[in-house]
C-alpha positions in Angstrom: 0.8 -12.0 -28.1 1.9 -8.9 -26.3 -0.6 -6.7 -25.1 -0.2 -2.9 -24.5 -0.4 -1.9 -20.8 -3.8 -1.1 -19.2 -4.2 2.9 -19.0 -6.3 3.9 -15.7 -6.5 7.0 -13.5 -9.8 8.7 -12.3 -12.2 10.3 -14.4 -13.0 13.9 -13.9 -12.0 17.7 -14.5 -8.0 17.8 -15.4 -7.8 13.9 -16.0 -6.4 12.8 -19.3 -6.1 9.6 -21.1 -3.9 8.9 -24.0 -3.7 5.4 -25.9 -0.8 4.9 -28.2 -1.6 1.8 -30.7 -0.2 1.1 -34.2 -2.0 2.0 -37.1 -3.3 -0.4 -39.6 -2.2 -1.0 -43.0 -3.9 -2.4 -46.2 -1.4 -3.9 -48.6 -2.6 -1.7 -52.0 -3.5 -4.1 -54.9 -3.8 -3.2 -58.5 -3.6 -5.1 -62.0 -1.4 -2.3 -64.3 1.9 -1.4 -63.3 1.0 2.5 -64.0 -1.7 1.9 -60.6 1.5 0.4 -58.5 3.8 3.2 -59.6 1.6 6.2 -58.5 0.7 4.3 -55.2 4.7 4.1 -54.7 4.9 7.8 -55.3 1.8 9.0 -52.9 3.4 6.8 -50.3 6.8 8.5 -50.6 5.3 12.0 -50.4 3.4 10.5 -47.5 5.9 9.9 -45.7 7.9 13.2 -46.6 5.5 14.9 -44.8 5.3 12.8 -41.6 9.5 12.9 -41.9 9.5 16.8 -42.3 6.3 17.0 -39.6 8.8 14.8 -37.6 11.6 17.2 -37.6 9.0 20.0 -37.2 7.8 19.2 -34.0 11.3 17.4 -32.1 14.1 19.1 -33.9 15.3 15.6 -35.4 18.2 16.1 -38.0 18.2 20.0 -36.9 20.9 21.6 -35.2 18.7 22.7 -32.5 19.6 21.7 -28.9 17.0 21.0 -25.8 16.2 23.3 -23.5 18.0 23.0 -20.2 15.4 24.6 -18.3 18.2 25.5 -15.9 18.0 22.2 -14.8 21.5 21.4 -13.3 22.6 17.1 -13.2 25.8 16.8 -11.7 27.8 14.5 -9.2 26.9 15.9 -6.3 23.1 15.8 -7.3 22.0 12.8 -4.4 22.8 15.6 -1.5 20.2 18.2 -2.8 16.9 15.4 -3.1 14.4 15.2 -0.4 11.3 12.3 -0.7 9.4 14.6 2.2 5.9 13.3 0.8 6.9 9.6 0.8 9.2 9.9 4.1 5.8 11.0 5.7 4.0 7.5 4.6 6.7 5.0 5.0 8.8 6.2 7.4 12.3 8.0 7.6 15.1 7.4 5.2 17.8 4.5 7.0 20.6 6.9 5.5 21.2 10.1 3.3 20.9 9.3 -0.3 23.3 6.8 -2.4 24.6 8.1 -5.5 24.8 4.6 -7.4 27.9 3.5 -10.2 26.0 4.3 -13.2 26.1 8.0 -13.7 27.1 9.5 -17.0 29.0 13.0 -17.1 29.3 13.3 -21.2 29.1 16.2 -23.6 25.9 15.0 -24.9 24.2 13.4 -21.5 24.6 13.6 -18.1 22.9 11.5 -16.1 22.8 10.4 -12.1 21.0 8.1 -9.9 20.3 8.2 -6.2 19.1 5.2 -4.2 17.1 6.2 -0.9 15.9 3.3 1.7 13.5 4.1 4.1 13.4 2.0 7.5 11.0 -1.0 8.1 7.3 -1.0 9.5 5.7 -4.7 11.1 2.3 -5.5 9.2 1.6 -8.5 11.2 2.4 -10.8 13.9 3.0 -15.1 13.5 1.4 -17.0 15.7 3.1 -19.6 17.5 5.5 -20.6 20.0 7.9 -18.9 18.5 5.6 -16.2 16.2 8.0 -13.2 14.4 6.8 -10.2 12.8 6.2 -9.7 9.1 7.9 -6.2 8.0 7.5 -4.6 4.6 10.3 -2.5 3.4 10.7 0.5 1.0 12.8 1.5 -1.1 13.1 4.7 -4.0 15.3 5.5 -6.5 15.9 8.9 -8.6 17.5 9.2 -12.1 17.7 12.5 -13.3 19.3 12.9 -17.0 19.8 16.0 -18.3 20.1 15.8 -22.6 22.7 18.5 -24.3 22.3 17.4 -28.3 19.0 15.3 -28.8 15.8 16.2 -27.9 14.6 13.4 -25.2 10.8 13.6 -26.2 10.4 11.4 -28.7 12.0 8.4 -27.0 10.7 9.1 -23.8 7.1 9.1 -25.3 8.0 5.9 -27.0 9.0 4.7 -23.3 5.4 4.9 -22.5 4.2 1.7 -24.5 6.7 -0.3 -23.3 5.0 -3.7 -21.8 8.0 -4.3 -20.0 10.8 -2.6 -18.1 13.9 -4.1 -16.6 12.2 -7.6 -16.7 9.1 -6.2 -14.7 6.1 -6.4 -16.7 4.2 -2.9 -16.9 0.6 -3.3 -15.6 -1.2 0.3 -15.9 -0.1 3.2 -17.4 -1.7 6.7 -16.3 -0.8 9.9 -17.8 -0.3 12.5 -15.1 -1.4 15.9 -15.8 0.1 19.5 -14.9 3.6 18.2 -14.2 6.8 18.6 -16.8 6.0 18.4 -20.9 5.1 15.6 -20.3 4.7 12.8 -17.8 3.4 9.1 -16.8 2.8 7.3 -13.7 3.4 3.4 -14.5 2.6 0.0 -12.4 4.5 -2.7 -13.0 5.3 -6.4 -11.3 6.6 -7.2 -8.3 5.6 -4.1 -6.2 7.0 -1.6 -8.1 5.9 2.1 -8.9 7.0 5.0 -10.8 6.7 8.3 -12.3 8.3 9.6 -15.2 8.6 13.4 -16.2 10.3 15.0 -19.2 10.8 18.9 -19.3 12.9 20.5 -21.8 15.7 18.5 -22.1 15.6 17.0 -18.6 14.1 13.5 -18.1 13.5 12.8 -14.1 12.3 9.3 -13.0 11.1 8.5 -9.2 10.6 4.7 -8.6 8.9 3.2 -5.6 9.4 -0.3 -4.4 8.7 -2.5 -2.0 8.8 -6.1 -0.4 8.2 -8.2 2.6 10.7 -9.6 5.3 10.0 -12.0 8.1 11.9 -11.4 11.2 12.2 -14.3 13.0 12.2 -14.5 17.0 15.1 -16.8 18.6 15.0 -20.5 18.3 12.5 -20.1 15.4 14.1 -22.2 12.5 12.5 -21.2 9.1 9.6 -18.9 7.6 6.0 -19.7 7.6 4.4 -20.0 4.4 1.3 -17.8 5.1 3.1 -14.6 4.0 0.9 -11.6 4.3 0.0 -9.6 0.7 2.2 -6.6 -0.1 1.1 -3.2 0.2 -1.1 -2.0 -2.5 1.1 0.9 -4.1 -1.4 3.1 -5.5 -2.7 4.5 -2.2 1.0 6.2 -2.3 0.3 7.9 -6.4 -0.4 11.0 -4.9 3.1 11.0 -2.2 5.3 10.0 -5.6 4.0 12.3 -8.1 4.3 15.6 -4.8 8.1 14.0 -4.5 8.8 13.8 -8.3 7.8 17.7 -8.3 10.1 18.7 -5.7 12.9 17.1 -6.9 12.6 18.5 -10.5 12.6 22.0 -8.4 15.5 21.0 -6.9 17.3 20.1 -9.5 17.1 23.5 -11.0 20.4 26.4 -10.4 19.5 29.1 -9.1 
């Protein structure tokens, strides 16, 4: 059985915690036909009203389009984002950031990503004759999608149950106040990190990852098994969700 993802963050003035869980359902049961038919119609107006309260609240069958918020994704998007929080913690960026192949530039959705490595820092020395130096590496990634036709809410609050994501399991969800309509700072497997804001029809995500490298010295012929743990991600929340701000105010025209 699949559970839902853990929610944490810290208690206190401007935390919040939201748990989205399914809600449970009694099969109705009745002798006479007449008891069955009026269930049927209650449950049909029902729904009605969570349809209509549906369209109400995210536009859904109207002809209403999201908000841009001036928010401005293009092809050229990569050259205007700066991780200054996060370059502060792990070190500089190795190069200017990598607009990646899967951008979309379509009537209805544009979308970009940019790929940003940062240089390596050692963690700890081998011992031996021959010792090399553990590094741990870092890497972030930026997808900014700006939505023309369909308000992105919905899904993007849907997103936030997910128990997995790109074959990494998600660990912890936390929702993160004061930033966007809405937005959520996940954990997942294998090191990984991110944050993910929507705002009008804009969806930003900023990812944080990382892993460890051996560097060997010469004449050392393969790894030692007594790799050192990862760092522990968290401690960088604060860096990521500073970052995710800045680029949402960079993507915005002037």
């Amino acid at each position: 059985m699949i559970s839902e993802p853990e929610l944490v963050g810290e208690d206190g003035p401007g935390s919040s915690r939201d748990v989205v869980s399914g809600f449970d359902r009694e099969p109705a049961t009745g002798r006479r036909r007449g008891h069955r038919l009026l269930w049927g119609v209650t449950g049909a107006l029902v729904a009605s009203a969570v349809w209509a309260s549906a369209v109400f609240a995210y536009g859904i069958g109207g002809d209403e389009k999201p908000d841009p918020r001036g928010y401005r994704v293009e092809s050229d998007t990569c050259a205007s984002i700066e991780l200054k929080a996060l370059t502060e913690v792990v070190g500089e960026p190795e190069e200017n950031p990598a607009t990646e192949l899967d951008g979309i530039e379509h009537p209805a959705l544009h979308r970009i990503r940019c790929t940003i490595t940062f240089g390596s820092s050692e963690v700890t020395a081998v011992a031996g004759e021959n010792g090399g130096a553990w590094t741990t590496s870092y890497q972030a990634s930026v997808t900014a999608e700006l939505h023309k036709e369909t308000d992105p809410r919905p899904e993007f609050e849907a997103s936030s149950t997910l128990t997995e994501i790109d074959g990494m399991g998600v660990t912890q969800v936390e929702r993160v106040p004061d930033l966007g309509d809405l937005a959520y700072l996940l954990v997942m497997d294998d090191n990984v990190m991110q944050v993910k804001v929507v705002d009008g029809g804009a969806v930003v995500t900023l990812t944080l990852s990382a892993w460890m490298n051996y560097e060997a010295e010469d004449g050392e012929e393969k790894m030692p098994d007594d790799a050192p743990e990862g760092p522990e991600l968290l401690g960088y929340r604060g860096h990521l969700i500073s970052d995710v701000g800045d680029v949402m105010k960079a993507l915005k025209t002037d």
